[in-house]
C-alpha positions as a Markdown table, in Angstrom:
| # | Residue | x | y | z |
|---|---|---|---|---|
| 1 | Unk | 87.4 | 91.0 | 64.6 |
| 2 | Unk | 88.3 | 87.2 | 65.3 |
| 3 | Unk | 84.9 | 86.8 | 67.0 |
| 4 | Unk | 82.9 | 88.5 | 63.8 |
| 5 | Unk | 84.9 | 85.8 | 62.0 |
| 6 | Unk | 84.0 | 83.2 | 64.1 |
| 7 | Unk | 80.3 | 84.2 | 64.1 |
| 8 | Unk | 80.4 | 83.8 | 60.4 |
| 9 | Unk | 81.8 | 80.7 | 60.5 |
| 10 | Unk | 79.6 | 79.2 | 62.8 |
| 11 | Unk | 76.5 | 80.4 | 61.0 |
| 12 | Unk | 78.1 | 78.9 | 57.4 |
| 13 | Unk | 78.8 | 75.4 | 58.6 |
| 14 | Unk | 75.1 | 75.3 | 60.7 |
| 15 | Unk | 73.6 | 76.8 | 57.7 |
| 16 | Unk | 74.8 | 74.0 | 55.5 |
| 17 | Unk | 74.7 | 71.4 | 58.2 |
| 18 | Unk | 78.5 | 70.2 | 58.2 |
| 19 | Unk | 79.4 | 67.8 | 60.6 |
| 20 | Unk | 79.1 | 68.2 | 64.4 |
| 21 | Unk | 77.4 | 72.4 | 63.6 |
| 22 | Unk | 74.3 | 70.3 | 62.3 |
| 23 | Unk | 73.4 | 70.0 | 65.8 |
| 24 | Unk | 74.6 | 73.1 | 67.1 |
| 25 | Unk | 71.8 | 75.3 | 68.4 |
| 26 | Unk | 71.4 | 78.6 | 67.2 |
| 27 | Unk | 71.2 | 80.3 | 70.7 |
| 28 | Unk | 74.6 | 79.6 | 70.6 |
| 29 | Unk | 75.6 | 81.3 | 68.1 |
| 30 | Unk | 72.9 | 84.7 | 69.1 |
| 31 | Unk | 74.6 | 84.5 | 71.9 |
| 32 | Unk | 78.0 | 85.0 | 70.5 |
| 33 | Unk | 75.9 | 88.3 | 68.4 |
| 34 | Unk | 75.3 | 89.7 | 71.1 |
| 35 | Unk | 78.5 | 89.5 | 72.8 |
| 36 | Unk | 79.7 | 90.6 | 69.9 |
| 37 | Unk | 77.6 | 94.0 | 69.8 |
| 38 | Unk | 78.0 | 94.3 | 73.8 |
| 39 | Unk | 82.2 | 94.4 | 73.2 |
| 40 | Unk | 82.1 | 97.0 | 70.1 |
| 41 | Unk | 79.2 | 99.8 | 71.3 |
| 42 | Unk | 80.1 | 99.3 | 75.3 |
| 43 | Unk | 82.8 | 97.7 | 76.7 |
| 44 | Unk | 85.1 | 98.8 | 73.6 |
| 45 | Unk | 84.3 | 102.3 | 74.3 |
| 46 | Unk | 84.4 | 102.7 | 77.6 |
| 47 | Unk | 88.4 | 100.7 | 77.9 |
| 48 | Unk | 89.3 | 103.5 | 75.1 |
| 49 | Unk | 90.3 | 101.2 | 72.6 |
| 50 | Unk | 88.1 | 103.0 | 69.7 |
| 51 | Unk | 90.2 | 106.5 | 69.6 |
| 52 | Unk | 93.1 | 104.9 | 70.7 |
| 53 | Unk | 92.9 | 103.1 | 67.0 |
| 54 | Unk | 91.9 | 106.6 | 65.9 |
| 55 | Unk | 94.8 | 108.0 | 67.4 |
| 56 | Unk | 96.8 | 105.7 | 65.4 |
| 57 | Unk | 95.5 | 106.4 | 62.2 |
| 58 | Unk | 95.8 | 110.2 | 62.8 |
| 59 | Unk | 99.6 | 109.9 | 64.0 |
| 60 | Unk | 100.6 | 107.7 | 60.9 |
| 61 | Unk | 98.9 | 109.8 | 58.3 |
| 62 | Unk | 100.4 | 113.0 | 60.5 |
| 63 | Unk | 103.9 | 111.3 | 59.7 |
| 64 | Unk | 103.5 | 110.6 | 56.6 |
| 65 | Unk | 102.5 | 114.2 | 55.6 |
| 66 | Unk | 105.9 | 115.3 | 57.5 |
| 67 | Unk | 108.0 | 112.8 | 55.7 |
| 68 | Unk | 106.6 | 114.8 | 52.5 |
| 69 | Unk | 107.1 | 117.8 | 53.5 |
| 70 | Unk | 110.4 | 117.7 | 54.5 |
| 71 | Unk | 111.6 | 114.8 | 51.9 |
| 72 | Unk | 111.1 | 116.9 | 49.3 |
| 73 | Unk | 113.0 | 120.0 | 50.5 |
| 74 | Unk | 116.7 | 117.2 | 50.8 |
């Protein structure tokens, strides 16, 4: 997420020429897109980081239906 951020960043201030970005070349920052879409569709999935958030999700939402369940029967 830092690097979408980043990407963002960089194409606002070379956009509206601030500073030292007004001479920042673009290729640059497409190269920081496209590291960007390599790390969430490839690398991302293949170290298991996707479901492993997914996992997370699942296991709070799990707990919190518990908690419900059995808060409600004290």
């Amino acid at each position: 997420m830092p690097l979408i951020i980043l990407i963002a960043v960089l194409v606002a201030l070379r956009g509206f020429e601030v500073w030292r970005f007004a001479d920042l070349s673009w290729w640059w920052i497409v190269g920081l897109m496209v590291l960007a879409f390599v790390w969430f569709e490839f690398i991302e999935k293949m170290l298991g980081l996707d479901k492993k958030k997914e996992h997370a999700e699942q296991d709070k939402l799990r707990e919190k239906r518990v908690k419900q369940a059995f808060g409600k029967r004290k």
